[in-house]
Backbone as JSON, one array per atom type, in Angstrom:
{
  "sequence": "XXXXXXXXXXXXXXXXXXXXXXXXXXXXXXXXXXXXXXXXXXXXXXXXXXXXXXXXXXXXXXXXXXXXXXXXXXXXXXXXXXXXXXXXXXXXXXXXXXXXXXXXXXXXXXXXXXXXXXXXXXXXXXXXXXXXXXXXXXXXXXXXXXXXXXXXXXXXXXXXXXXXXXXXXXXXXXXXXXXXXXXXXXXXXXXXXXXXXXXXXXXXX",
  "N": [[102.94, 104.82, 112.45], [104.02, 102.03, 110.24], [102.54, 100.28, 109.16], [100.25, 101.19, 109.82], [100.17, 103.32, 108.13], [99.98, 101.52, 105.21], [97.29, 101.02, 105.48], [95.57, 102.79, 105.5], [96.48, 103.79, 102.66], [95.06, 101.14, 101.83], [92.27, 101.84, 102.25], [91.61, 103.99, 100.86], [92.22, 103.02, 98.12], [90.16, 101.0, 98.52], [87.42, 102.22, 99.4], [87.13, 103.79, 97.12], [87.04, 103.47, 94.8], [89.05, 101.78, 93.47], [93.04, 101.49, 92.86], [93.93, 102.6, 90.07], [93.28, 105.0, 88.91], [94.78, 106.73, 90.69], [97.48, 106.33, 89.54], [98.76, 107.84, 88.32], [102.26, 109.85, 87.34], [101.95, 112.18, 89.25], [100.21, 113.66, 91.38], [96.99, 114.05, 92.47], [95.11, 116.74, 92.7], [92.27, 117.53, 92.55], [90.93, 115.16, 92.53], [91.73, 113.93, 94.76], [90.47, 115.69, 96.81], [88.21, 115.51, 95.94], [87.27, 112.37, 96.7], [88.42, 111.7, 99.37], [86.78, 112.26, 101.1], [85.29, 110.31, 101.78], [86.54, 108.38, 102.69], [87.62, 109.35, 105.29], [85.05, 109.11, 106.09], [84.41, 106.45, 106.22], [86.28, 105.31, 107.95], [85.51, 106.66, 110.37], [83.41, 105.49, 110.8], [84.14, 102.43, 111.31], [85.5, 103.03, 113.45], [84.25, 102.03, 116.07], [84.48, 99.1, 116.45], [87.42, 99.17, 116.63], [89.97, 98.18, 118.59], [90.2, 98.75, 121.83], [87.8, 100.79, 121.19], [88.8, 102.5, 119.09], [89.71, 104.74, 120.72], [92.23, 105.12, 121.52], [95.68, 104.01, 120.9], [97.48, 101.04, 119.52], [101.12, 102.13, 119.99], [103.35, 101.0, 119.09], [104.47, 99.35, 116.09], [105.19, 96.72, 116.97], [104.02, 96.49, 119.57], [101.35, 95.91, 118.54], [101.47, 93.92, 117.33], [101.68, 92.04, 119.48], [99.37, 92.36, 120.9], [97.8, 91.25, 119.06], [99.11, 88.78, 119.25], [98.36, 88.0, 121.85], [95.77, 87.56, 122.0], [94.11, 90.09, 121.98], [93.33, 91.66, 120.05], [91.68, 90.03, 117.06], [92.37, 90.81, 114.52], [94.72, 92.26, 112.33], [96.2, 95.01, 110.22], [98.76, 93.77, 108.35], [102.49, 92.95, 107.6], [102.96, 90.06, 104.46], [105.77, 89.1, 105.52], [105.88, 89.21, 108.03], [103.67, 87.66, 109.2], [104.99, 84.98, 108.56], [107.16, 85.14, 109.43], [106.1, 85.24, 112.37], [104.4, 83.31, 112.64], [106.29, 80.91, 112.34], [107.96, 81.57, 114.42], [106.62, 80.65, 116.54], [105.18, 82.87, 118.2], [102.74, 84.12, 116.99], [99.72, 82.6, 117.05], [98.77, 78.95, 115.91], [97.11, 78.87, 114.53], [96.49, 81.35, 113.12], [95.91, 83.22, 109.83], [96.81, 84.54, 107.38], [95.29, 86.53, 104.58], [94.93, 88.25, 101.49], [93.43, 91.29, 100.2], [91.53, 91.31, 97.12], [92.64, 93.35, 94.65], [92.92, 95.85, 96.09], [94.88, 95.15, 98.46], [98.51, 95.83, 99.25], [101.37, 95.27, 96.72], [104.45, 95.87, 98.06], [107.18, 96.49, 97.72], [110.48, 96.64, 99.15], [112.88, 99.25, 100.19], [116.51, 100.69, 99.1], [118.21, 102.71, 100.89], [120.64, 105.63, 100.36], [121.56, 108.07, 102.59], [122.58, 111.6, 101.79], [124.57, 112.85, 103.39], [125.39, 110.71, 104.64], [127.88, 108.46, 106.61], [129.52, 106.51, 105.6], [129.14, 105.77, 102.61], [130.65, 104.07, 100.81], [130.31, 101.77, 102.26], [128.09, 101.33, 102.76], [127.04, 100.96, 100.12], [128.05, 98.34, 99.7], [126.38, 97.17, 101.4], [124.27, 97.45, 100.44], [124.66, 95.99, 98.28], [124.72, 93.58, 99.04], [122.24, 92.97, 100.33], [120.44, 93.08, 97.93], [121.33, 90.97, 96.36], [121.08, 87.59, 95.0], [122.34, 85.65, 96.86], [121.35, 87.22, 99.16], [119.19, 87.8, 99.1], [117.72, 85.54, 99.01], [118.36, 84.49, 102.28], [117.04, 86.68, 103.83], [114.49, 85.97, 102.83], [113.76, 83.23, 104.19], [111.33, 82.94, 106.82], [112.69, 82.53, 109.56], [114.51, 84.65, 109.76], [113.66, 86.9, 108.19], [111.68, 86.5, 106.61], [110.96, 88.0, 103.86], [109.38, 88.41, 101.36], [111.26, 87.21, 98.13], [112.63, 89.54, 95.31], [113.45, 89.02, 93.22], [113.85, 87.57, 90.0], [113.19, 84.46, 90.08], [113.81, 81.69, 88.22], [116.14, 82.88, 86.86], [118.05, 82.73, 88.37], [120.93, 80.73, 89.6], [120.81, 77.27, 89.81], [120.88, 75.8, 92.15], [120.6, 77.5, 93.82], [118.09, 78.1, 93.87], [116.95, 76.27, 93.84], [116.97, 76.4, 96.73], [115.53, 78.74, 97.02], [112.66, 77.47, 96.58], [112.3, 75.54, 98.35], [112.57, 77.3, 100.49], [109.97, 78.81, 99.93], [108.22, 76.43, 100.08], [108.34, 75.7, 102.45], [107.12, 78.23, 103.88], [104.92, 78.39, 105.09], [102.48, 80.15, 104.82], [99.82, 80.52, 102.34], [102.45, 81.52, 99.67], [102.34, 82.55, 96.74], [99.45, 82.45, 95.94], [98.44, 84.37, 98.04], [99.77, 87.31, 96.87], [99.62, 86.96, 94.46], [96.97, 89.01, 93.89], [98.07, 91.47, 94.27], [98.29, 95.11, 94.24], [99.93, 97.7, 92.69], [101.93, 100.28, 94.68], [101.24, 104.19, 94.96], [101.55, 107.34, 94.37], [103.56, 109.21, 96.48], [102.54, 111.08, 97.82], [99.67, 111.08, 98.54], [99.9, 108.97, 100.29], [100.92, 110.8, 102.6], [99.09, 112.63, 103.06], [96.62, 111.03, 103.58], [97.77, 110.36, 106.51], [97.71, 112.74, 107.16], [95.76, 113.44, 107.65], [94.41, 111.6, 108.76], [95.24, 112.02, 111.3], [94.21, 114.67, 112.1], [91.64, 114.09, 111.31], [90.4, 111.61, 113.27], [92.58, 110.8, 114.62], [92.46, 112.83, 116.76]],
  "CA": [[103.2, 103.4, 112.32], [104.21, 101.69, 108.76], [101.45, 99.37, 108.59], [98.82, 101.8, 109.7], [100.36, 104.12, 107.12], [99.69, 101.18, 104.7], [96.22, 100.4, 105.94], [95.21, 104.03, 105.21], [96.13, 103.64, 101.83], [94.59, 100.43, 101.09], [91.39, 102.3, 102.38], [91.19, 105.28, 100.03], [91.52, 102.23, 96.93], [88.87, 100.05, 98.41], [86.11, 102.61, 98.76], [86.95, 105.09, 95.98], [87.12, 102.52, 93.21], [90.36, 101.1, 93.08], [94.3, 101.95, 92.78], [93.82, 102.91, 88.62], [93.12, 105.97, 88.89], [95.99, 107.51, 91.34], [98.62, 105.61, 89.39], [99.88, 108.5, 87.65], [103.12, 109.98, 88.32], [101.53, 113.3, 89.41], [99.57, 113.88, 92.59], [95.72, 114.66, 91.62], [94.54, 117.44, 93.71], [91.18, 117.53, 92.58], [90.83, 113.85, 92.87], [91.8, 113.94, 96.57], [89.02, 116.6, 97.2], [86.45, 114.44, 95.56], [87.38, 111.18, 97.19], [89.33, 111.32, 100.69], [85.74, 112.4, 102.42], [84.99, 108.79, 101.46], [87.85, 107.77, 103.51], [87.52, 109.6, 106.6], [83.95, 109.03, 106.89], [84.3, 105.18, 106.53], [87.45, 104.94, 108.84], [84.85, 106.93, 111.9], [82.14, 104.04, 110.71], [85.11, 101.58, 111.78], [86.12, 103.08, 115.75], [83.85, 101.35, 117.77], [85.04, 97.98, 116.68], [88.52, 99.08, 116.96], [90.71, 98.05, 120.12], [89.29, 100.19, 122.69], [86.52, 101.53, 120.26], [89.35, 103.82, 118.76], [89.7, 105.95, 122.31], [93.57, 105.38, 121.63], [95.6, 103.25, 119.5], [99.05, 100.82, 119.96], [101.95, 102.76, 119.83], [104.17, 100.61, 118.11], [104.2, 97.9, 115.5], [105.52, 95.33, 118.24], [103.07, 96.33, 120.87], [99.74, 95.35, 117.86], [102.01, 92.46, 117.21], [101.63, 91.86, 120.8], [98.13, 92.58, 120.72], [97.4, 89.96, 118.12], [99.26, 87.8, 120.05], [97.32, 87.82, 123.63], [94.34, 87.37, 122.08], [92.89, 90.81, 122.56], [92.49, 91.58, 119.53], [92.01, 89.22, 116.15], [92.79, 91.28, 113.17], [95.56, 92.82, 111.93], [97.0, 94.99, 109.08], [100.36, 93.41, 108.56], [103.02, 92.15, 105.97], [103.37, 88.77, 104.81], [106.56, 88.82, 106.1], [105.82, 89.58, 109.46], [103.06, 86.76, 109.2], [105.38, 84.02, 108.47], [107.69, 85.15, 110.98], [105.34, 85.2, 113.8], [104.11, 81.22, 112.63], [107.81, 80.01, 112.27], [108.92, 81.73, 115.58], [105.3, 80.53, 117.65], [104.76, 84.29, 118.48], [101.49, 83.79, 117.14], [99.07, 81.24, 117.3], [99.64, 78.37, 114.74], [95.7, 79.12, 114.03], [96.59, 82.54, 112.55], [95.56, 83.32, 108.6], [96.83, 85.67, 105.98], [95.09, 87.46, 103.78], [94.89, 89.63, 100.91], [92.09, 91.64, 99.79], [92.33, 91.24, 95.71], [92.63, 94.43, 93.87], [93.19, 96.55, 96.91], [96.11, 95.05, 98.9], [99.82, 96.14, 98.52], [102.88, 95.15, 96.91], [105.15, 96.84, 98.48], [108.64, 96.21, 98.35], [111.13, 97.8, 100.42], [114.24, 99.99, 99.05], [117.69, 100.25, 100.29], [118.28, 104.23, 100.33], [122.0, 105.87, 100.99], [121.46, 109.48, 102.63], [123.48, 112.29, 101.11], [125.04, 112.9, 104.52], [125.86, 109.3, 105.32], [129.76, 109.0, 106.94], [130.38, 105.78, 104.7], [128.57, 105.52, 101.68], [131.04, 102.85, 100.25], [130.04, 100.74, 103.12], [126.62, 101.47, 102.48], [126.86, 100.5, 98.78], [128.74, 96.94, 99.7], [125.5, 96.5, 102.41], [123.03, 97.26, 99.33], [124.64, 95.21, 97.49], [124.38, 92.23, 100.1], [120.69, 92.88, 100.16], [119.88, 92.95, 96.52], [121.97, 90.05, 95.67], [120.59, 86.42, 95.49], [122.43, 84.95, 98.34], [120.87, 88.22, 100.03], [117.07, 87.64, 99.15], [117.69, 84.07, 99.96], [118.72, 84.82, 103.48], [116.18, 87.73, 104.04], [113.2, 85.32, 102.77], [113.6, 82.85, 105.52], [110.95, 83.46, 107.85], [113.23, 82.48, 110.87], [115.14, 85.37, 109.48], [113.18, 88.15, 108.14], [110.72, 85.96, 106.11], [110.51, 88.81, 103.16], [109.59, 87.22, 99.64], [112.3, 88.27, 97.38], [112.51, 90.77, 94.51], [114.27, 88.43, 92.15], [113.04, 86.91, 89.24], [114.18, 83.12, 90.3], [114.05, 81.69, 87.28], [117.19, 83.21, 86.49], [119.53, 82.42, 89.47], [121.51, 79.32, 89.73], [120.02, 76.17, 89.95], [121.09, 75.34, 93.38], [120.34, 78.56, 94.55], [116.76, 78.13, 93.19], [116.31, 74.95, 94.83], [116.66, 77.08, 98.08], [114.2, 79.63, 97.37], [111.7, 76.49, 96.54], [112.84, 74.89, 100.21], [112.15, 77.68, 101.73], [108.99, 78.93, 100.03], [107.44, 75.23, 100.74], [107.96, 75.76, 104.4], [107.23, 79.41, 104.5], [104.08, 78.4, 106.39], [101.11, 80.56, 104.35], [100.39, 80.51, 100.59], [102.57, 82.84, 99.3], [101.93, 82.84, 95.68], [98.21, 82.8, 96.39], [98.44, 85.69, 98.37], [100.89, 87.72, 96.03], [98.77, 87.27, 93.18], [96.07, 90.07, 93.39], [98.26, 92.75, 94.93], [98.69, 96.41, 93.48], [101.24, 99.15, 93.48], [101.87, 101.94, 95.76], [101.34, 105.25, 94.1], [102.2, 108.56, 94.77], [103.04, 109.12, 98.15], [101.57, 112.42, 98.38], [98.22, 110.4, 98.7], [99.91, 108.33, 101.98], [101.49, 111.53, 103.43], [97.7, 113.32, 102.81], [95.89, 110.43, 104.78], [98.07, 110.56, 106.95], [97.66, 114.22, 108.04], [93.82, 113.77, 107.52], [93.77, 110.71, 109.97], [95.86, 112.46, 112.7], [93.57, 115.97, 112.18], [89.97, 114.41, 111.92], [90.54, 110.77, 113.57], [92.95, 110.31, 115.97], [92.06, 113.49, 117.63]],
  "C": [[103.01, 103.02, 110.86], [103.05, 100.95, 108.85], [100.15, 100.09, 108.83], [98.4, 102.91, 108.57], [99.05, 103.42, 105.6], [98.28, 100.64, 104.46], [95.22, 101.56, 105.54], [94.95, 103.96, 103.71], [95.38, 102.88, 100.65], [93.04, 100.85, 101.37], [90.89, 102.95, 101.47], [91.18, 104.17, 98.82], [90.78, 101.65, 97.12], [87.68, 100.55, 98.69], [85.75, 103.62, 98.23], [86.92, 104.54, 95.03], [88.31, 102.1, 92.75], [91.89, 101.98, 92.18], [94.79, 102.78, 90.81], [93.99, 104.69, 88.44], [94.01, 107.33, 90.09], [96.97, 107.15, 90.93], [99.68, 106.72, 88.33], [101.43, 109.43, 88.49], [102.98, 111.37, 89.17], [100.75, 112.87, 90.56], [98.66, 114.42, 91.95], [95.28, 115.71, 92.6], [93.07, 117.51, 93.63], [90.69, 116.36, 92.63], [90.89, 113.55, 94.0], [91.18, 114.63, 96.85], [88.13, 115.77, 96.68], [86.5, 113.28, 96.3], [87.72, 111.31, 98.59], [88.06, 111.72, 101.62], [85.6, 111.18, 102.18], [85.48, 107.78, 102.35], [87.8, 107.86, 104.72], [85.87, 109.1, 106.76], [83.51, 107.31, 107.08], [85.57, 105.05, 107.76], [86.06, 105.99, 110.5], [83.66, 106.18, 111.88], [83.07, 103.27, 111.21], [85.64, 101.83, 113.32], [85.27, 102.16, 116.63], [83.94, 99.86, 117.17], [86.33, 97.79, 116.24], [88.85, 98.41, 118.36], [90.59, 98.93, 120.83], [88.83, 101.29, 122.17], [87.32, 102.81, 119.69], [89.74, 105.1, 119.78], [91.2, 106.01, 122.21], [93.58, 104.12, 120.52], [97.57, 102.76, 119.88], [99.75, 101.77, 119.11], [103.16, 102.43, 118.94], [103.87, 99.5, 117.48], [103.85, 96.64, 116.27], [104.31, 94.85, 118.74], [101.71, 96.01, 119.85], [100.41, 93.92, 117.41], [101.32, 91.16, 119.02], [100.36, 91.34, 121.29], [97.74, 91.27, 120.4], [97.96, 88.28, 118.98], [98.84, 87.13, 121.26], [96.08, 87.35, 123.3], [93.53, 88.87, 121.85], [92.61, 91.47, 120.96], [92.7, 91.06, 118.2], [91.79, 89.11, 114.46], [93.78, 92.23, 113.33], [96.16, 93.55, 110.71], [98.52, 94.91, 109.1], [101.19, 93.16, 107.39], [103.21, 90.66, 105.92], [104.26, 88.37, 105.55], [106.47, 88.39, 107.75], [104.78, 87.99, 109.95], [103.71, 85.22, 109.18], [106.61, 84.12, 109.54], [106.8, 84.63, 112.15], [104.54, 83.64, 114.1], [105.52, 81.06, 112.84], [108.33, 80.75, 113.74], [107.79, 81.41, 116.92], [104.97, 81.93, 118.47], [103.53, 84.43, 118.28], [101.07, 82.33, 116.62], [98.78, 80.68, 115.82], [97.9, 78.46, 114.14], [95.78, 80.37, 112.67], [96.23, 82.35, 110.57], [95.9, 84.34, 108.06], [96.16, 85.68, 104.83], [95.1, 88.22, 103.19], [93.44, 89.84, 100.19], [92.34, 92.15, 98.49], [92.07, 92.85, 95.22], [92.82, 95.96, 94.92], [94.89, 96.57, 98.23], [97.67, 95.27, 98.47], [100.79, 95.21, 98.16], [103.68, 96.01, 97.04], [106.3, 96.38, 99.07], [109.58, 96.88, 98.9], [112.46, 98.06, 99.1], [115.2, 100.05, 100.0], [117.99, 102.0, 99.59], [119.84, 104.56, 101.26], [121.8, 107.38, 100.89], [122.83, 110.23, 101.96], [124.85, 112.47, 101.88], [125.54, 111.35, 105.44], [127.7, 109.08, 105.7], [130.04, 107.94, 106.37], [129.54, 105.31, 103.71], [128.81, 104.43, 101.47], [130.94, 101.77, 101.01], [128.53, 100.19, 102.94], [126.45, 100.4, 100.91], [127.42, 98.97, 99.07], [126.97, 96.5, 100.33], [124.43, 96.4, 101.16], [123.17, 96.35, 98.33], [124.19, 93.72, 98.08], [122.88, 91.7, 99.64], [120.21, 92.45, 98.91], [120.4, 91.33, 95.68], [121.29, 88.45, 95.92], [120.83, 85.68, 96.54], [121.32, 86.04, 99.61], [119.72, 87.97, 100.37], [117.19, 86.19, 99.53], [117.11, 84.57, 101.4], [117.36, 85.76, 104.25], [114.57, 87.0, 103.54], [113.06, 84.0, 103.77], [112.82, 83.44, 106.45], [111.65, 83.74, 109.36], [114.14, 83.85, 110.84], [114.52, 87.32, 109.23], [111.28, 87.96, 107.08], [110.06, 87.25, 104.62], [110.49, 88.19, 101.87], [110.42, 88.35, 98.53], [111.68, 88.54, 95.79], [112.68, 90.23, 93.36], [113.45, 88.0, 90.81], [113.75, 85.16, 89.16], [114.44, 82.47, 89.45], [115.59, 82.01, 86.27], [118.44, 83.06, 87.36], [119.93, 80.87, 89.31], [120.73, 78.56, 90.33], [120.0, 75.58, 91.75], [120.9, 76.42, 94.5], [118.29, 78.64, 94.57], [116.11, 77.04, 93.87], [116.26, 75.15, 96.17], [115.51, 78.15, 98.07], [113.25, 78.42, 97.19], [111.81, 75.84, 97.82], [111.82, 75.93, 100.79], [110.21, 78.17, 101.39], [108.04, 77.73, 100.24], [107.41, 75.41, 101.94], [107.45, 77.31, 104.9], [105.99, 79.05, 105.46], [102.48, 78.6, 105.75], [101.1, 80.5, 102.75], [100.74, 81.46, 100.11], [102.52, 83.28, 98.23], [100.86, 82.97, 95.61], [98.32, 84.17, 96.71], [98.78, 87.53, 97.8], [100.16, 88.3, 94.62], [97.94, 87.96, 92.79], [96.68, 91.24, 93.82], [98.5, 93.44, 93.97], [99.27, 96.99, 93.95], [100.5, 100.27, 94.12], [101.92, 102.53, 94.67], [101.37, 106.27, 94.94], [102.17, 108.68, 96.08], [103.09, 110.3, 98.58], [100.1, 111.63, 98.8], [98.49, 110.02, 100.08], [100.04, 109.83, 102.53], [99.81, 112.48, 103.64], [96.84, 113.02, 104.24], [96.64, 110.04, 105.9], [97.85, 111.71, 108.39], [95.68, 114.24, 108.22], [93.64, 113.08, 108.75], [93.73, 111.69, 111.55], [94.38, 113.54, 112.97], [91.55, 115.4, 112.53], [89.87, 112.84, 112.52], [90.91, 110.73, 114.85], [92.65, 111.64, 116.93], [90.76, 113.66, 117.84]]
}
């Protein structure tokens, strides 16, 4: 699951000393031997006030969406996006709160990737362009829509286009420049794919 992926990695920066020191473009191997016990042994301090004390674990995004939503249970690692969706569509309760945790939480924007093997590239390349393009991030930052805060630098788009991203970020619901403002980059994702294999091996089993 993507957000437990991402929940992993905001672990290993918040109690190894922060995202600085994995930011090169290299994978540290001796850096991940010194640190990632750090990781696992706070994530088996954390099971018994998981959702059924860690004994299992939802299966899909949806179903902890789901979760969050019943009540049962009232935390989540999620994306903003998903957060301002789930206010603007009453999915969850208009109580709900986002959070970021400063110097540890991600930005993490999404990519538009065209496999090698794809049967219409040039279809592909029109759709990436869609996406990337200001009417695109418009459209795609609408919570009722996909609620994702765009990539752009607004400032530079047409004026009347600009007066729609300001529309909509007034109604998005949570503060999203607040929020926005202490996040750090992803880095190497040998580090996710690592804790990953660590969780599965000394965690979930």
């Amino acid at each position: 699951m993507f957000d437990g992926s991402r929940f992993l990695l905001k672990t290993l920066y918040g109690v190894t000393g922060g995202y600085e020191q994995y930011a090169g473009a290299e994978f540290d191997e001796a850096l991940w031997n010194q640190n990632s016990p750090l990781v696992f042994d706070y994530l088996r301090e954390l099971e018994p006030y998981l959702w059924r004390a860690g004994e299992t674990y939802p299966p899909t995004q949806a179903r902890l969406h789901e979760l969050f939503a019943n009540g049962e249970i009232w935390m989540m690692p999620v994306f903003i996006s998903r957060v301002a969706e789930g206010l603007t569509t009453g999915q969850f309760p208009a109580t709900t709160q986002a959070f970021t945790m400063p110097g540890i939480s991600l930005n993490d924007p999404s990519f538009t990737a065209i496999p090698i093997n794809a049967s219409n590239p040039a279809g592909a390349m029109v759709l990436a362009n869609i996406l990337s393009s200001p009417e695109g991030q418009l459209e795609k930052f609408k919570p009722e829509v996909w609620g994702d805060p765009p990539l752009l630098d607004i400032s530079k788009v047409p004026d009347d286009l600009r007066s729609e991203f300001a529309r909509v970020e007034e109604n998005y619901g949570i503060p999203l420049q607040e929020l926005i403002s202490e996040t750090v980059p992803v880095v190497n994702a040998e580090y996710t794919t690592r804790l990953e294999q660590g969780w599965e091996a000394q965690i979930a089993s």
